[in-house]
C-alpha positions as CSV (number, residue, x, y, z in Angstrom):
1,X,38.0,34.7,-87.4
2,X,37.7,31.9,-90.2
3,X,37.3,33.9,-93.9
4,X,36.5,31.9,-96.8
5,X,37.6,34.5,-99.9
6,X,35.1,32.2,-102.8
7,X,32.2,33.6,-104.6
8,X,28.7,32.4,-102.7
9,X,26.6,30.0,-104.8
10,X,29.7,29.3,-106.9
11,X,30.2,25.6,-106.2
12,X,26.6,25.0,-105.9
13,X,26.0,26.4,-109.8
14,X,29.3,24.2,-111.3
15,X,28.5,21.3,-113.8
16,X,32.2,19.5,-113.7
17,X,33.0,17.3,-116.7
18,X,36.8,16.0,-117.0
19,X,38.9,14.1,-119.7
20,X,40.7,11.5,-119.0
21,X,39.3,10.6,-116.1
22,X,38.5,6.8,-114.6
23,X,34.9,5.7,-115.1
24,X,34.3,4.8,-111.2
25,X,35.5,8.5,-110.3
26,X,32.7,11.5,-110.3
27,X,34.6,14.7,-111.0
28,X,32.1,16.9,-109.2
29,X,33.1,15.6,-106.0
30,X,35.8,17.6,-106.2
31,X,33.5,20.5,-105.4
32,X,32.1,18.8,-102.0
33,X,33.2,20.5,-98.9
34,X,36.7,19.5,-98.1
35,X,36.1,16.2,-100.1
36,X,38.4,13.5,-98.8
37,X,39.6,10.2,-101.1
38,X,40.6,7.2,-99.3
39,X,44.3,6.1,-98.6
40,X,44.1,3.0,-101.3
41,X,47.0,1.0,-102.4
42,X,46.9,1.0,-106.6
43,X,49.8,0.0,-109.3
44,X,51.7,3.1,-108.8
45,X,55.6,2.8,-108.9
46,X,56.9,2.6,-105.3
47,X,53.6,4.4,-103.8
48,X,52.5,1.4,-101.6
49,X,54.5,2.1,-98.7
50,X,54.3,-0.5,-95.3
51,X,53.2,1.0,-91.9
52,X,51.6,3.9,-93.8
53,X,48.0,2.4,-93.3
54,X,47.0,1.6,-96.7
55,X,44.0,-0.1,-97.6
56,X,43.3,-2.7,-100.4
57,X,41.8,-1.1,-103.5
58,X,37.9,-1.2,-103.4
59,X,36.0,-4.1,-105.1
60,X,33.5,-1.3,-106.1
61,X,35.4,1.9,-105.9
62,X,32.3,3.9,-107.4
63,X,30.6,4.1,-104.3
64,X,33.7,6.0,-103.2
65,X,33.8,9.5,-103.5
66,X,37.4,10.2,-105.2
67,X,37.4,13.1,-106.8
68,X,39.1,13.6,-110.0
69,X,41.2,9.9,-110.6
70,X,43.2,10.4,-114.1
71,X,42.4,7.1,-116.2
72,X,46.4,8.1,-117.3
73,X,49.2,7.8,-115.3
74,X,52.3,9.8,-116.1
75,X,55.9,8.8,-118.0
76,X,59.1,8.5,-116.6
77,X,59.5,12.3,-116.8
78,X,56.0,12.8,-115.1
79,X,54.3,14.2,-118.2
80,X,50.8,13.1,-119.4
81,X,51.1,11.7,-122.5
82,X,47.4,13.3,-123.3
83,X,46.9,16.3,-120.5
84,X,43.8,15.3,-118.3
85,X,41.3,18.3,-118.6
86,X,38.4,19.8,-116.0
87,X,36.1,21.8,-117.4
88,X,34.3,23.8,-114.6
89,X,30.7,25.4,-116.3
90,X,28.8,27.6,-113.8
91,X,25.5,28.9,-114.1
92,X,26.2,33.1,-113.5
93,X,29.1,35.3,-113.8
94,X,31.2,35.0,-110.7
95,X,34.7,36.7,-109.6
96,X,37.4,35.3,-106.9
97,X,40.8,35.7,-106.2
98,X,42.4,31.9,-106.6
99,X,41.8,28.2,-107.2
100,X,42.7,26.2,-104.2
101,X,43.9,22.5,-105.1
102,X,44.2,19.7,-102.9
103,X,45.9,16.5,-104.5
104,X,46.9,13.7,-103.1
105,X,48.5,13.6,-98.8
106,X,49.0,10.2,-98.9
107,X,52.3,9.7,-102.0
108,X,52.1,12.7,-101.4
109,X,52.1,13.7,-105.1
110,X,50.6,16.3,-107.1
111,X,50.6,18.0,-110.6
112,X,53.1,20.3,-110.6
113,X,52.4,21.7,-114.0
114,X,49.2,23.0,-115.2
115,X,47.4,25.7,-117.0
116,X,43.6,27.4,-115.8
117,X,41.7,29.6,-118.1
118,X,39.1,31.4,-117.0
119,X,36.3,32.4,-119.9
120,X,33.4,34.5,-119.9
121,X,30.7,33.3,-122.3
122,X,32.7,31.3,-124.6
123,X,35.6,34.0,-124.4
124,X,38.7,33.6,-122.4
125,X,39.8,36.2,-120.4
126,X,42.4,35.7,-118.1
127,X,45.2,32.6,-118.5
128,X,48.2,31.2,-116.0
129,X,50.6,28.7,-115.8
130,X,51.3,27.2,-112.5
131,X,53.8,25.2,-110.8
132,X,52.4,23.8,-107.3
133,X,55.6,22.8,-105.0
134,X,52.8,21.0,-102.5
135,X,50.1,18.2,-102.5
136,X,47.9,21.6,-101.1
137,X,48.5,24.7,-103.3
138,X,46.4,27.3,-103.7
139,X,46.7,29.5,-107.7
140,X,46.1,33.1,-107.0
141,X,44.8,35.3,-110.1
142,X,42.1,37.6,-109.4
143,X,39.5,37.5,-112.5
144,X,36.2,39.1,-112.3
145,X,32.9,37.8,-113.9
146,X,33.9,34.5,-115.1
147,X,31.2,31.4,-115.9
148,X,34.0,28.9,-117.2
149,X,36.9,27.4,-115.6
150,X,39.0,25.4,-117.6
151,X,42.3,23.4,-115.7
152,X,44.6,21.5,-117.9
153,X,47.4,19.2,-115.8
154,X,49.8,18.0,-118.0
155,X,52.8,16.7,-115.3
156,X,53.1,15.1,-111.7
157,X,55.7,15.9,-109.2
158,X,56.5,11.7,-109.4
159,X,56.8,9.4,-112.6
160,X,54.4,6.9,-113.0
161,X,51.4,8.4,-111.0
162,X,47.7,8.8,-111.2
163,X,46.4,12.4,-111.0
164,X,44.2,12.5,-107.7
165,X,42.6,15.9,-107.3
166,X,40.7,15.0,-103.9
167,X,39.0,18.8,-103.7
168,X,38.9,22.2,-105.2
169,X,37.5,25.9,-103.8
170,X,36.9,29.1,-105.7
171,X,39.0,30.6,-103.6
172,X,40.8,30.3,-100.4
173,X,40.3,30.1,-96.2
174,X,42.3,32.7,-93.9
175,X,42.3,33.1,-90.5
176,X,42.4,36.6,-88.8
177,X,43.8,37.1,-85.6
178,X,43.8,39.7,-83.2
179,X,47.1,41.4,-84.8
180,X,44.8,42.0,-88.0
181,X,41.4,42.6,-86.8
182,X,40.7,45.9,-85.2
183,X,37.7,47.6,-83.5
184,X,35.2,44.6,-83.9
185,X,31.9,44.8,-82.9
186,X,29.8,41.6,-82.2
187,X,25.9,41.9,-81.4
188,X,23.6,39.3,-80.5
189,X,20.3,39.3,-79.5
190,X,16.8,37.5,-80.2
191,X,13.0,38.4,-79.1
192,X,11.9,35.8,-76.9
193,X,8.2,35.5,-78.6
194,X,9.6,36.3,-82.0
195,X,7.2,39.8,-82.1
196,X,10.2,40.4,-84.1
197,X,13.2,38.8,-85.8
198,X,16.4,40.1,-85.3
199,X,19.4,40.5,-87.8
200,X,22.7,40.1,-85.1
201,X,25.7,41.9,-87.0
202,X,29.2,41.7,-86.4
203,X,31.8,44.9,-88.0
204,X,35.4,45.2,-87.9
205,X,38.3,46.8,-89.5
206,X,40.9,44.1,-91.3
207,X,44.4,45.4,-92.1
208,X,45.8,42.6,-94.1
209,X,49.1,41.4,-93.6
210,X,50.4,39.9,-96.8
211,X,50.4,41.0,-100.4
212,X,47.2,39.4,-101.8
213,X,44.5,41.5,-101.5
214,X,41.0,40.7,-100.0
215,X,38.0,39.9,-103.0
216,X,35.2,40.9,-100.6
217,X,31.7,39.8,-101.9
218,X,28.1,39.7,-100.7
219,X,27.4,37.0,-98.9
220,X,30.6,35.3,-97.9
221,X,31.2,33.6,-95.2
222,X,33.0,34.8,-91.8
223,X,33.2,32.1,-89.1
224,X,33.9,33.5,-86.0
225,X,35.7,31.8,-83.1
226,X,36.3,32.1,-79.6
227,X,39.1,29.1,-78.9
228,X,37.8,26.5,-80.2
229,X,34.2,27.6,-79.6
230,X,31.5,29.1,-82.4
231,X,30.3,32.6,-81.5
232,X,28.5,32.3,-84.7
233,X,28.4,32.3,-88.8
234,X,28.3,36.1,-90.2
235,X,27.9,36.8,-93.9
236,X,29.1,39.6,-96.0
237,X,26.5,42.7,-96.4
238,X,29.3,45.6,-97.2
239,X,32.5,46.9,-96.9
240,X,34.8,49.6,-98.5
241,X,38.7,49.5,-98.7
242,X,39.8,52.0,-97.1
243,X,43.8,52.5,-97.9
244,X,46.6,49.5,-98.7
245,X,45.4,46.6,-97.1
246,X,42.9,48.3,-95.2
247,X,39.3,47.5,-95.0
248,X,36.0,48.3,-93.2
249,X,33.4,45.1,-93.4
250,X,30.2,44.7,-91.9
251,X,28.1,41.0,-91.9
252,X,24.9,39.8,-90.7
253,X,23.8,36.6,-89.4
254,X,21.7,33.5,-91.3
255,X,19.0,35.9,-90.3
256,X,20.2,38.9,-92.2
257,X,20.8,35.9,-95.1
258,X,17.6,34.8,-95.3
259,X,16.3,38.7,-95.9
260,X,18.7,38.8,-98.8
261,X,17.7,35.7,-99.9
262,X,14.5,37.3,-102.2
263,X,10.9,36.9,-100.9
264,X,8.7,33.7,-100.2
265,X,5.7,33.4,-101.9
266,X,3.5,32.9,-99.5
267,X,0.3,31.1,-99.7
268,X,-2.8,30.0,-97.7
269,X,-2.6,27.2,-95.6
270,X,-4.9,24.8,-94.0
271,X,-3.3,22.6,-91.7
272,X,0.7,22.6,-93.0
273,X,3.2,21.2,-90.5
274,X,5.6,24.1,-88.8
275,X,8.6,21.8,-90.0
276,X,7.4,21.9,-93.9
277,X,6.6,25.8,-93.7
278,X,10.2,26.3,-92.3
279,X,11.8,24.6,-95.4
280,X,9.3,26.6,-97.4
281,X,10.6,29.7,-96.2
282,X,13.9,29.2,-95.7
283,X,15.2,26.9,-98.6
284,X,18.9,25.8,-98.3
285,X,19.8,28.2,-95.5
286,X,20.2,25.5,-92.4
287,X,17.5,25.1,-89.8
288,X,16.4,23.3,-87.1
289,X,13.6,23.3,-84.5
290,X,11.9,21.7,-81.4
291,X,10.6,18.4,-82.4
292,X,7.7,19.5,-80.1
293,X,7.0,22.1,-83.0
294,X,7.3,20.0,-86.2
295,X,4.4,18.4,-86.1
296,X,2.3,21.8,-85.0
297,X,-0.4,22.4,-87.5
298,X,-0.6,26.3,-88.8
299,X,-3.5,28.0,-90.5
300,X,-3.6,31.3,-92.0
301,X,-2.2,33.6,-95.0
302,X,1.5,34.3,-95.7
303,X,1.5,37.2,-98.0
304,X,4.6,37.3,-100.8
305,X,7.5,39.1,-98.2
306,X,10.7,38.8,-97.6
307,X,11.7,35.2,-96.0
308,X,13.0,36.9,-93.1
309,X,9.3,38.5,-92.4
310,X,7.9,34.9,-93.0
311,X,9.8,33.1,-90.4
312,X,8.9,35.9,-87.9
313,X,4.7,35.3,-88.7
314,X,5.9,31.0,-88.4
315,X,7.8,31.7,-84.9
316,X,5.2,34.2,-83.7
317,X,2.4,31.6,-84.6
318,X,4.4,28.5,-82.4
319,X,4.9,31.2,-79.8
320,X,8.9,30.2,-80.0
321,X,12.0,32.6,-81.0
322,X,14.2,32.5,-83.3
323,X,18.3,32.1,-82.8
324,X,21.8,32.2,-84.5
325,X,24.2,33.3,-81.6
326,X,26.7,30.8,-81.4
327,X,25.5,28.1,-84.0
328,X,25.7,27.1,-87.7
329,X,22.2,27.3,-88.8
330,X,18.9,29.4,-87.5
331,X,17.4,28.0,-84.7
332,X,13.4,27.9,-83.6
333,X,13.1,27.0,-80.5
334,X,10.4,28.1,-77.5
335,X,12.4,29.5,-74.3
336,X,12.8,27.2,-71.4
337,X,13.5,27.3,-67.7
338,X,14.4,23.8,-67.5
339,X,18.1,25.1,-66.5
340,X,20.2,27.9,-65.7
341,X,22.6,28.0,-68.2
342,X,25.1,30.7,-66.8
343,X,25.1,33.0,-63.5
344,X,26.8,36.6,-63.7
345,X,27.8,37.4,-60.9
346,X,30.5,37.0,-58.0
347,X,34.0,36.5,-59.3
348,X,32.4,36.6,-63.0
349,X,31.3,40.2,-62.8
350,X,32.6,43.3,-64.1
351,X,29.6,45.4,-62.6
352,X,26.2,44.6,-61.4
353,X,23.4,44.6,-62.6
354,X,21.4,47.7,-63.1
355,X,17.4,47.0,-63.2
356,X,15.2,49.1,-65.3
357,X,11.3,48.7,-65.1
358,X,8.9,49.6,-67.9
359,X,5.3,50.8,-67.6
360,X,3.1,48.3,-66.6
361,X,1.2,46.8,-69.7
362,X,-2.6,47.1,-68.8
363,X,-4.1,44.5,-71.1
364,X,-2.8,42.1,-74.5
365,X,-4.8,41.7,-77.4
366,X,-4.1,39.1,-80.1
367,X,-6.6,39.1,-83.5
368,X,-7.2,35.7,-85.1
369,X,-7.5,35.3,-88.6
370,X,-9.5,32.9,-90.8
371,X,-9.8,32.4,-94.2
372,X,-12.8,30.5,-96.1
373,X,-12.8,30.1,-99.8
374,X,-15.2,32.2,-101.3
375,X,-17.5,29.8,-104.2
376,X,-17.9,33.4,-106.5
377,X,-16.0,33.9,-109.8
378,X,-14.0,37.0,-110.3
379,X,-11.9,38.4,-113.0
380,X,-8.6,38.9,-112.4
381,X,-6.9,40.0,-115.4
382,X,-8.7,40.8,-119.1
383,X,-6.0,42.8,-121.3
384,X,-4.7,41.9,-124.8
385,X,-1.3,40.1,-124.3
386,X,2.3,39.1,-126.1
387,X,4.5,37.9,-124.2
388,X,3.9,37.1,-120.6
389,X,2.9,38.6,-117.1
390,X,3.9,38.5,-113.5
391,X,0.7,39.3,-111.7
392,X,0.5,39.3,-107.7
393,X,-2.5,39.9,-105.7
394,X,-3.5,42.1,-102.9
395,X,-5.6,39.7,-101.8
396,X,-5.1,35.9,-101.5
397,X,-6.9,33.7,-104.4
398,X,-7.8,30.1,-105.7
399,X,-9.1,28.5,-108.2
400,X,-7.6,30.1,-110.9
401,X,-8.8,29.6,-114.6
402,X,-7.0,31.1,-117.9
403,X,-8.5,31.5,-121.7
404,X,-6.5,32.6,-124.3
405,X,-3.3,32.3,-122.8
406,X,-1.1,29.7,-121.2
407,X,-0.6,29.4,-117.1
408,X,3.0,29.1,-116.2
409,X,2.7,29.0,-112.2
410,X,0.9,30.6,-109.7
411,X,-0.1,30.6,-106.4
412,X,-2.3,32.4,-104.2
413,X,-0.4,35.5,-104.2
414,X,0.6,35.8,-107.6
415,X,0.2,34.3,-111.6
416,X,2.9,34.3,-114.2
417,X,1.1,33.1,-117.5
418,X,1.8,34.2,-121.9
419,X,-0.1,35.1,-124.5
420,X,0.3,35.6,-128.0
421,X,-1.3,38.7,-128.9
422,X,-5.0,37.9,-128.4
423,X,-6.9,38.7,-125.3
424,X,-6.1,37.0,-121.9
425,X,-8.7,36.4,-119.5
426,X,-7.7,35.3,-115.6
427,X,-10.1,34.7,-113.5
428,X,-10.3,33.1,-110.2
429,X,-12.0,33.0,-106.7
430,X,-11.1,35.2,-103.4
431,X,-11.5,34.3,-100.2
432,X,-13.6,35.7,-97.0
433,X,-11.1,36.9,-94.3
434,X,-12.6,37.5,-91.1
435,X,-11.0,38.5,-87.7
436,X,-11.7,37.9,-84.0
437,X,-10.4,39.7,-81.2
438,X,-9.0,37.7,-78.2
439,X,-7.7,40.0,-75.3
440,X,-6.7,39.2,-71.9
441,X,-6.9,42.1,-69.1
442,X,-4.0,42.4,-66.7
443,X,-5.1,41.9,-62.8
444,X,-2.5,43.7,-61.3
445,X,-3.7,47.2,-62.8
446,X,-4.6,50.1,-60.5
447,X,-6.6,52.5,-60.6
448,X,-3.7,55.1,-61.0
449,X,-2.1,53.2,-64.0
450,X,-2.3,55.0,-67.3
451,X,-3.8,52.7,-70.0
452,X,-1.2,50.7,-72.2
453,X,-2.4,48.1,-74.2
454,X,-0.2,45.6,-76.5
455,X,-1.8,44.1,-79.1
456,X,-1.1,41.9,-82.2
457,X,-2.9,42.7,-84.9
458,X,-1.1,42.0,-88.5
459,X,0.1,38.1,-87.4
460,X,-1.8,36.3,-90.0
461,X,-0.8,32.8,-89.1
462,X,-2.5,33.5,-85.5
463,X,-6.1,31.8,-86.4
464,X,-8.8,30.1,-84.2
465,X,-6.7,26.9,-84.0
466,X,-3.9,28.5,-82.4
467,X,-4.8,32.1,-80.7
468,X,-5.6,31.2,-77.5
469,X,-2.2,29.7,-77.0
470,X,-0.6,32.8,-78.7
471,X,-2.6,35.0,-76.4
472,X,-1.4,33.4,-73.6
473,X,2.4,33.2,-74.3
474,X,2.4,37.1,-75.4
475,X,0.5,37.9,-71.9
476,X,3.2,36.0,-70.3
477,X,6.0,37.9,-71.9
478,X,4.7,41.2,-71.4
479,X,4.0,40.6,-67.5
480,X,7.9,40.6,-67.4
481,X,8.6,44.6,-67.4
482,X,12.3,44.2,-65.6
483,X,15.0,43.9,-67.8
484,X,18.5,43.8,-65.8
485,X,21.6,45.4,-67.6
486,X,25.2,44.7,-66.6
487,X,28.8,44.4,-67.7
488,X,29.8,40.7,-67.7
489,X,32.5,38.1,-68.7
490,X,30.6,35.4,-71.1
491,X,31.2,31.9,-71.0
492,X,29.0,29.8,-73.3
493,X,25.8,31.6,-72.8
494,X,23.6,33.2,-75.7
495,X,20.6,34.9,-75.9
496,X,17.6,33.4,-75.3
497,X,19.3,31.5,-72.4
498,X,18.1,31.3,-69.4
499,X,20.5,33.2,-66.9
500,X,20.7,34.3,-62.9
501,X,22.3,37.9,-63.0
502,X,23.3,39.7,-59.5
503,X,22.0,43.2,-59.2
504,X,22.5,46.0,-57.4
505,X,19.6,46.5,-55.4
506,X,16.9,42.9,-56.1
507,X,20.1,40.2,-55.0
508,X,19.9,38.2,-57.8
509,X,17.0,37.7,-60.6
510,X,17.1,35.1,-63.0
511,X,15.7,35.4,-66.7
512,X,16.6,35.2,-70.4
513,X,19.3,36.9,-71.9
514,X,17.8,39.1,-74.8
515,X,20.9,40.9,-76.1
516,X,24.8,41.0,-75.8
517,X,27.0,43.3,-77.1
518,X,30.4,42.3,-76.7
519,X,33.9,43.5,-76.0
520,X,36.8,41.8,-77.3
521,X,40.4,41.5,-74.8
522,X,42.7,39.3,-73.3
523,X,39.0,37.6,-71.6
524,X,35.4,38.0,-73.9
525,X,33.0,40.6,-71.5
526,X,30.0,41.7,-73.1
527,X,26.9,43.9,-71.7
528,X,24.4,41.6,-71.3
529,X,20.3,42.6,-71.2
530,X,18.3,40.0,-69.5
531,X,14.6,40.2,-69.3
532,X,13.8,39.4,-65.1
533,X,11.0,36.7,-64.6
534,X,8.3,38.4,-63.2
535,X,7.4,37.3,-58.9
536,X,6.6,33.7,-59.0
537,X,7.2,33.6,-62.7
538,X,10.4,31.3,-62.1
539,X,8.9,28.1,-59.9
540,X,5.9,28.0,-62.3
């Protein structure tokens, strides 16, 4: 497991400004992900070395993304005659237990002297000197709540040399292996037609083997690996230290990020492509999705909810699911049976198979929605105000229209506008939602089968563009009513895959994986769900 100890939205929220630093150099690049300078050849005493693949200096060496360059190089006892200075302002109080520096591989040279103060509004509060040994070096001091960083490097380990600080984290990377990480749980799973949207989690108990201690934080990152192979990207949701160098941490996937992200706002939409809704919703967390379904035009309401209940009404409405299990970003996608990608079974089985069958569903019912704008003014707010007002609607609105105050933003869920003592009068227009039922009856029902309908009632991006389509994948998926449970050993496969499975009485079924809860030993086993095609299901 991959841990990288820095404060989330930390490097994102930094404004970097340096002294004495070349004009063609950007200091923020430091802050890029693992930022890497090119191996140049400048004026530096004896750094030029032959057969070390060194490349001419650039004719335009701004388009190059150095990091910090020092505009000074340093005396003949490696001291800056004026200290070059990065001032690191970020936009909230954050807390972490290091700096990491990387300098330069290539002399390789570094500053081996410098001093970081950390300030909290103006104020400093905690200061070091340190004395790197390596061109990599990473500063511990744990400081909490700090919104200024300010490094001053004042000598390099070599005379005559340029200061090249190529990248820097708020904090540091580890690597857990299996002689630090106990009972870990890993759970994966997805619903195939997105009737929900699961969060996978992944727990474990850490006990830490060297003397710095762990700065766990809401929404960090935990990268976890199999080999060389992803099993997924799991954030921070809790954890509790629970004696010396012990620790209990739970995580969720980019799902269970996106519902601590805050809410979407919602809106009403008339023809918005599927790809522009998903970066509505989601913002910076990484997606991707079928090219097939970009281009899908939704209609409907999205009420102000959390973005994790937003993507569910988008996948529901493009009748696709939604997945994290071994990749970096969320991915919506519709199944397919274009390949098997795994069989359980044979030589690769613990057990097999055990097949469970639910009660037959009798008959699926899916409710459109459609909205028309209603031409009627109403008033939506009429109180003396100073100051200003968040106001969301129970109902969608449009058209909106303020007197005696100002309009800030707004939307069809909600209205943030100011007065200044006098009366404020909102008004706007609602509009007429109207509903149709669309229900399909199942053939196969018998006279001695107990009613059991499923129906869809609350999916508001379901309208009469799209609900016959929805209808027909959700009848689909609720003809399937075999799921097949067995302990197996797990190659690449996730869920949502499609899978053959051997079972004990059928022979073999094939479906899509819809859970798997693993167990971690010398080989990855896991017990896997799949959801059976139903007879005749597979060579459709």
């Amino acid at each position: 497991m991959i841990y990288t100890d820095e404060p989330a939205g930390a490097k994102e929220g930094t404004t970097a400004l340096a002294s004495g630093a070349q004009p063609f150099c950007n200091p923020a690049d430091v802050l890029k992900f693992q930022n890497t300078a090119p191996q140049c050849a400048t004026f530096e005493d004896g750094y030029w070395i032959l057969g070390k693949d060194f490349h001419l200096f650039p004719n335009e060496p701004e388009t190059v993304s150095w990091g910090l360059f020092s505009s000074v190089i340093s005396g003949e006892d490696g001291l800056f005659e004026t200290p070059v200075v990065l001032t690191l302002e970020l936009d909230a109080l954050y807390s972490s237990v290091a700096i990491s520096l990387s300098f330069d591989p290539y002399g390789p040279t570094w500053c081996d002297r410098l001093h970081i103060d950390w300030l909290r509004n103006g104020v400093v509060i905690s200061g070091k000197d340190f004395q790197p040994n390596n061109w990599q070096y990473i500063c511990y001091n744990e400081v909490h709540s700090f919104n200024k960083v300010v490094l001053t490097f004042q000598r390099m380990s070599r005379a005559h040399r340029f200061l090249k600080l190529q990248a820097l984290t708020y904090g540091i990377t580890r690597v857990f292996g299996g002689d630090e990480l106990f009972s870990l749980d890993l759970f994966q799973d997805t619903e195939l037609i997105s009737n929900e949207v699961s969060v996978n989690t992944m727990s474990f108990a850490l006990r830490n083997r060297t003397d710095t201690a762990f700065l766990f934080q809401r929404k960090q990152v935990m990268r976890l690996m199999e080999d060389e192979a992803l099993l997924g990207l799991y954030y921070i949701s809790d954890h509790e230290r629970t004696g010396v160098n012990r620790y209990n941490v739970s995580t969720v996937d980019m799902v269970g990020l996106a519902e601590m992200a805050g809410n979407h706002l919602g809106g009403v939409y008339e023809g918005v492509r599927a790809a522009a809704l998903a970066a509505e919703i989601l913002g910076d967390i990484p997606w991707s999705m079928d090219p097939e379904l970009e281009d899908v035009l939704l209609y409907g309401w999205l009420p102000i909810a959390g973005k994790r209940d937003n993507l569910q009404q988008l996948a529901f409405a493009l009748c696709a699911m939604v997945r994290t299990a071994r990749r970096d970003h969320i991915e919506i996608t519709r199944i397919s049976r274009a390949e098997l990608k795994g069989s359980f079974g044979g030589t690769d089985k613990y057990e097999n198979g055990k097949v469970k069958t639910s009660t037959l569903v009798t008959a699926v019912r899916v409710t459109a929605h459609h909205y028309a704008k209603k031409q009627d003014t109403e008033t939506l707010y009429e109180e003396a105000l100073d100051g200003e007002e968040d106001l969301e609607f129970s109902e969608p609105v449009w058209g909106l229209s303020i007197s005696g105050g100002t309009l800030l933003a707004s939307g069809a869920n909600y209205a943030r506008f100011s007065g200044t003592g006098g009366v404020v009068t909102l008004t706007g227009h609602k509009y007429e939602h109207s509903q149709r039922l669309l229900s399909k009856r199942n053939p196969l029902v018998t006279a001695s089968d107990a009613e059991k309908p499923v129906s869809y009632p609350n999916m508001t991006l379901v309208s009469p563009q799209n609900a016959a389509q929805v209808l027909e994948s959700c009848y689909a998926h609720n003809l399937r009513v075999d799921t097949v449970r067995g302990k197996v050993l797990t190659g690449t496969e996730a869920p949502g895959d499609y899978v053959s499975i051997l079972t004990e009485t059928d022979g073999v079924r094939t479906g899509h994986i819809i859970s798997l809860d693993y167990t971690f030993s010398a080989k990855t086993a896991a017990d896997a769900v799949v959801l059976a095609d139903y007879e005749g299901e597979a060579a459709e």
